[in-house]
N, C-alpha and C positions, 0 to 999 in steps of 0.2 A: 571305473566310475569315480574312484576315491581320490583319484590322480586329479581328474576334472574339478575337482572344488579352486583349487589354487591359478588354475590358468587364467579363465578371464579378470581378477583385479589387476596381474599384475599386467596383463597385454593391455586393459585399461590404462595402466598407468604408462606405459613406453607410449602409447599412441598419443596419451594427450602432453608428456613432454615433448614428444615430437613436435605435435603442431604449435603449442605455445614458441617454442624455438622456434619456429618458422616462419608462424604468423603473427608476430608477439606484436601490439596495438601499438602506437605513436607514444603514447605516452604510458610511465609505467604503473601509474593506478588513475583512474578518472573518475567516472560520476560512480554513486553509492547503485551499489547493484540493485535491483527492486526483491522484493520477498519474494516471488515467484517469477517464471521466466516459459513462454512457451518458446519453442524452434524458429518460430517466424518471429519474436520481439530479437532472439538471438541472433539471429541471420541481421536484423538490421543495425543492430548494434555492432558487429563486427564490419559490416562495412563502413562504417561509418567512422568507427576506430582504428582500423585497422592500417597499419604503416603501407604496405607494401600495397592494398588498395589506394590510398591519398595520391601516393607518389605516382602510381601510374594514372589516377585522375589529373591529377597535377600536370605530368608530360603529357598527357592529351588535350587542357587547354591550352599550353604553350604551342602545340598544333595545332588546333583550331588556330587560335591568334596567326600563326605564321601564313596559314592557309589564305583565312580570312585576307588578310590583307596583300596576300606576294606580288597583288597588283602593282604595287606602290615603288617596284622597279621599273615603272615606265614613270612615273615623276621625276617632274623636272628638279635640276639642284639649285637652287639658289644661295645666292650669297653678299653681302653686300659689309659693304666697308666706309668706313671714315677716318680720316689721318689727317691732326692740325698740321702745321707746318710753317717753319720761317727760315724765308731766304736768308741764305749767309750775304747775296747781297744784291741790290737792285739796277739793273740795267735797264733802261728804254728800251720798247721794243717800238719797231717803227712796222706800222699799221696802213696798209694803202686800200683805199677805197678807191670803185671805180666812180667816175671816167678816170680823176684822172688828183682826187686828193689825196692827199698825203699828210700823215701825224705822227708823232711820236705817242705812243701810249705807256704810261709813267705805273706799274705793278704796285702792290703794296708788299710791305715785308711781311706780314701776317697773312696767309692762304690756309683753306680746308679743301681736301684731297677728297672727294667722295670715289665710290665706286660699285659697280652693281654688275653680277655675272649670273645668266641666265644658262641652262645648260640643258640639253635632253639627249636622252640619248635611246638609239634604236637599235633594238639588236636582235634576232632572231633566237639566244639562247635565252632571253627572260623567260619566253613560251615553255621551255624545257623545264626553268625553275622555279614557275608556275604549277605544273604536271607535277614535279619531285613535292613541289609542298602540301599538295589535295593528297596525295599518295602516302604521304610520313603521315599526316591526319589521320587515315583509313586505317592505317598500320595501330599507329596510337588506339584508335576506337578499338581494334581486338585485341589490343593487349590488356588495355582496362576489361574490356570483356569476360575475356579467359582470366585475371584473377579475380574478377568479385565471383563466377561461377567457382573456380577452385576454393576461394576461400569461402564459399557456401557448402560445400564438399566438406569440406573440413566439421565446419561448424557442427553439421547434422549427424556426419559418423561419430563426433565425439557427445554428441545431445545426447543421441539414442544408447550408445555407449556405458555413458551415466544412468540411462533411464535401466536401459539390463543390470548394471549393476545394483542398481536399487531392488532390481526383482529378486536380485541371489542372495541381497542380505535378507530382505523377506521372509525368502524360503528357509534361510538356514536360521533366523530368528525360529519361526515356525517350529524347526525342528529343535529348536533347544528347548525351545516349550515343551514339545513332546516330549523329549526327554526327560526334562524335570519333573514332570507330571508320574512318567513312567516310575522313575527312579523313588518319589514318595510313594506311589504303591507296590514296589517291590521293598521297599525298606519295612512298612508297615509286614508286609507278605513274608518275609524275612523274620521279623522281630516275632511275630505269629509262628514263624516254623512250618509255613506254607512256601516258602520261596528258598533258595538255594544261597550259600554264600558267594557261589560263581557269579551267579545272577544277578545278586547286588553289586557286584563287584564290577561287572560289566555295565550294567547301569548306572553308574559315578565314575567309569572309566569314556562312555558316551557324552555326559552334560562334562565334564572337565574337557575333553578335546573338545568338545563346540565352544565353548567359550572364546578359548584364546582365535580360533578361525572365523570367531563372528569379529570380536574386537580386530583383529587383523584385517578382514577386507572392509571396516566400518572408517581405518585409518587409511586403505588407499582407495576407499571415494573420496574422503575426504581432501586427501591431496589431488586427485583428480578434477574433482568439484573449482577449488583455486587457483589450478593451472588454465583451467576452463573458464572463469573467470577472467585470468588475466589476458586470453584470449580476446575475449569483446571489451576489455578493456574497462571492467568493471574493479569497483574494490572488494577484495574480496571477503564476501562471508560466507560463516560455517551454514548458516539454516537457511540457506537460500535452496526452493524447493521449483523442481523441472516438472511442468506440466506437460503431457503430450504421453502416446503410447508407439510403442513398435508395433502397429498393424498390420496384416499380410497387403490391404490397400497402397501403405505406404512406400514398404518397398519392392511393390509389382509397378512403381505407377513410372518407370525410365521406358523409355522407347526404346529398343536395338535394334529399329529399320531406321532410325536419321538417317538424313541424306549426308555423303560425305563431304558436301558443297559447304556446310556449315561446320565441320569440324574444324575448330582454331588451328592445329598446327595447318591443315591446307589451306585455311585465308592466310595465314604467316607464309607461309611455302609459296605461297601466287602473290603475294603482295611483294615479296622480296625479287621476285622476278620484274614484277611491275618497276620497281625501283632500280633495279638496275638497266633496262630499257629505257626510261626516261634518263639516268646514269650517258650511256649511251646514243641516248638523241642529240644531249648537250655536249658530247661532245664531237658530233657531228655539225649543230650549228655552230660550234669555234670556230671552223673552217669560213664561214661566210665573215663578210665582213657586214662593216656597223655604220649607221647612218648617225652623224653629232650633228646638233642644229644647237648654234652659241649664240646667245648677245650678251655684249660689255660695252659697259659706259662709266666712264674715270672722269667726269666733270671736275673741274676745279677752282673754288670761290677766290676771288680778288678781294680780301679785305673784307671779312664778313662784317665785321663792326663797327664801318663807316659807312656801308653801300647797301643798296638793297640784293637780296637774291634773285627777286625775282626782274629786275632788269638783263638782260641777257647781254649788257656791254659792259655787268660789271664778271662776269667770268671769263676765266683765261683762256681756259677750254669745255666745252661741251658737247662736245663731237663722243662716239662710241665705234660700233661695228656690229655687225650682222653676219655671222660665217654659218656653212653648213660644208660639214669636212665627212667626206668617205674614209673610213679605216677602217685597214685587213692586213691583220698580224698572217704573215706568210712564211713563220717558223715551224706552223704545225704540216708545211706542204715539204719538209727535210726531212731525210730520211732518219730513222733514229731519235728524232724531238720527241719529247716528258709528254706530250699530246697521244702519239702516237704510240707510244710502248702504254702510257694511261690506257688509248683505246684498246689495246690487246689485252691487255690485263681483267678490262671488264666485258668484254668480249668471250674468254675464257669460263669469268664467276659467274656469267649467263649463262653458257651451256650446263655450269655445276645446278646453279638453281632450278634449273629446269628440270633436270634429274632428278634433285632432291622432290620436286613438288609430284613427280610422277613417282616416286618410290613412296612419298608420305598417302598418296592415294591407294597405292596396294596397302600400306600398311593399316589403313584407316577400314579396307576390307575386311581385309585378314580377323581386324581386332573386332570386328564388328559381328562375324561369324563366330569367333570366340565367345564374345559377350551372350550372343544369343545363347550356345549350348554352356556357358557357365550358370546362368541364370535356367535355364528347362533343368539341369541336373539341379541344381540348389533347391527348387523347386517341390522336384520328386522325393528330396532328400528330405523336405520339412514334411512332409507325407508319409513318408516312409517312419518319421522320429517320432509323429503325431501318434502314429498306431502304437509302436512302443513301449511311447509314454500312458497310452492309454491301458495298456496291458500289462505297463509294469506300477500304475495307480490300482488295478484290480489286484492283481498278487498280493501287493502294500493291504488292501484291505481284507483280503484273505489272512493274508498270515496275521493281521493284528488280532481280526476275532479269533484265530487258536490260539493266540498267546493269552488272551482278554480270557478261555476258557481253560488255561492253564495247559492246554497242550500244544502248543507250538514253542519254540525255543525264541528265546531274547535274541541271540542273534541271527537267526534267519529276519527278525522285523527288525532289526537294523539294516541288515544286507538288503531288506525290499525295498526299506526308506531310504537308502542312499542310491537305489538303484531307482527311484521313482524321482529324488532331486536330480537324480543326474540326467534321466531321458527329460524333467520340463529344462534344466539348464542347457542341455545341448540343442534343445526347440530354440531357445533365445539366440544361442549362438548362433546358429547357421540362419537366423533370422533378420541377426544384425549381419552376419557374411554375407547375405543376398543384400540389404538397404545398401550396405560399403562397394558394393558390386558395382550396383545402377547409379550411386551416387557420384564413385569414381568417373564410370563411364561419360552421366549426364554433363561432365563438369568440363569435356572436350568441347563440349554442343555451345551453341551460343543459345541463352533461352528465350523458352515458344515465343516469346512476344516480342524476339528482340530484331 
């Protein structure tokens, strides 16, 4: 039991350096933290700061965007141009009209070169990279997904965390009360010649070790407090106080029958198949050929500065074209072409994905039967502490009345008080090991409303 004082601050503290290092905010101190903070103001402040949530919002609307729009490979190109220009030198050009006249037509040295190129083009792989961009989208939405779940994971294990540690300094306050309370009536009891020198001695040997192991776990919430903090991306201060409790409601309230349909790595594991089957459509439609449909028109003014434009005898030319050109690259029908060794290659990372997606659905079982009997044994086990605790709270108060009547020994009511903080601290612990359990768990899941 005496062992157990020291473990939870300092697994406190590795866990919440952990996730500070993991999920450390965008920026490295931001708005003024508020004087209290419940689980749900936290939960929204870290997302909201948090880097590694931005960025994957971030790459999901650059998805959306691509999505949105991948129509805009069936518009058409256009392009158009204008180039002054002067003849190096001017010749007649001789112009015949029907029936049967004939002129010389005399150029200007000054001309503007216009020019206009219309272009479309149709191809059967757009379709494919239409499909690839609603597909990377879907991809994006679960990635942002699964981390604002994870880093809500995060947030609540280290909330609650703090809120137990708040309980243990509590309790070990409590008991230096005790002790010192103890310690002045044995000193009195002593100086009377009622009490023993042992006895005093044990009693100043009690409040001196509490001391330093109150001041000691008071310094690593505190460090844990600011690393937690920096988490949601607060600045951090020392009196900032966590409202919320560890209730048996809270951490019973995870499901362990989800459906495996919604477990993130299996939408990641099908959606990477999805992509590489579009991967693979495209480049089956390479093979087809492609329909261009062209106009151009290079009009060119005679002397814009002396004539009008829109006289159509003061232009040299004004003629264009109309083309509609069938093309089919027919390197990918060689044996050996980048096409083809390409289409084996993902040909190949298909069968793998497919594998991987039916091996993450066992594994998604497997974990889920686990989860269940982790949680039923956790369960029995805060049941089993409760009684205990509740049996090692009666001893505590048996031995205090024979001490209080002079006949029970000081340290037997040590031994019961540290055996009475140890059963309620071991109730917290395995209370916060059951929330870290379902929280873990939940943080696969995509959430109920989503």
């Amino acid at each position: 039991m005496r062992a157990h004082r020291h473990m939870l601050p300092r697994s406190l503290v590795a866990a919440a350096s952990i996730a500070a290092i993991a999920c450390f905010p965008a920026g490295l101190f931001g708005e003024a933290a508020p004087e209290s903070l419940t689980v749900e103001a936290a939960l929204k402040a870290a997302l909201a700061n948090n880097l590694a949530v931005k960025s994957a919002a971030v790459e999901s609307r650059i998805k959306k965007r691509n999505s949105d729009f991948s129509f805009n490979k069936f518009l058409p190109s256009v392009s158009v141009s204008a180039t002054p220009l002067e003849l190096n030198s001017i010749a007649p050009v001789l112009v015949g009209l029907p029936p049967s006249t004939v002129f010389y037509y005399q150029p200007d040295r000054f001309n503007i070169a216009l020019g206009l190129t219309v272009q479309e083009v149709f191809s059967p792989i757009y379709f494919a990279m239409m499909d690839q961009a609603a597909i990377d989208y879907q991809r994006s939405l679960t990635s942002l997904a699964q981390a604002e779940r994870s880093m809500g994971a995060t947030v609540k294990k280290v909330f609650y965390q703090l809120l137990v540690q708040d309980e243990a300094i509590s309790l070990t306050r409590s008991r230096l009360d005790g002790a010192k309370e103890r310690l002045r009536q044995t000193q009195v009891s002593y100086q009377l010649g009622q009490a023993s020198e042992l006895n005093f001695t044990y009693a100043t040997m009690n409040v001196e070790s509490l001391i330093p192991e109150l001041r000691s776990m008071e310094t690593a919430k505190a460090a844990a407090l600011i690393q937690f903090q920096e988490i949601l991306g607060f600045e951090p201060r020392q009196d900032l106080k966590l409202v919320g409790s560890l209730d048996e409601d809270t951490v019973e309230a995870g499901s362990v029958a989800a459906s495996e349909e919604k477990r993130f790595d299996v939408r990641l594991a099908r959606q990477s198949v999805q992509q590489l089957e579009s991967a693979l459509k495209s480049q089956s439609y390479a093979l087809l050929p492609s329909l261009i449909l062209r106009y151009s028109a290079d009009p060119t003014i005679n002397g814009p500065q002396n004539h009008s434009i829109w006289n159509s005898a003061n232009w040299m030319q004004s003629t264009g074209a109309v083309s509609l050109t069938l093309s089919w690259s027919l390197d990918a029908l060689l044996p050996g072409s980048s096409l083809r060794v390409a289409k084996g290659e993902i040909v190949d990372r298909l069968a793998l994905a497919r594998e991987a997606t039916a091996q993450a659905l066992r594994s998604a079982r497997d974990e889920a039967a686990n989860q269940a009997s982790a949680v039923q044994d956790s369960v029995a086990k805060i049941g089993n502490l409760t009684n205990v605790a509740s049996a090692s709270e009666r001893a505590y108060q048996l031995t205090n009345a024979a001490y209080q009547l002079g006949t029970g020994r000081y340290l037997d009511l040590q031994d019961a008080e540290v055996a009475w903080q140890g059963a309620r601290m071991q109730i917290l612990s395995e209370r916060l090991k059951l929330a870290s359990l379902v929280y873990d768990f939940e943080a696969k899941f995509e959430s109920p409303g989503g």
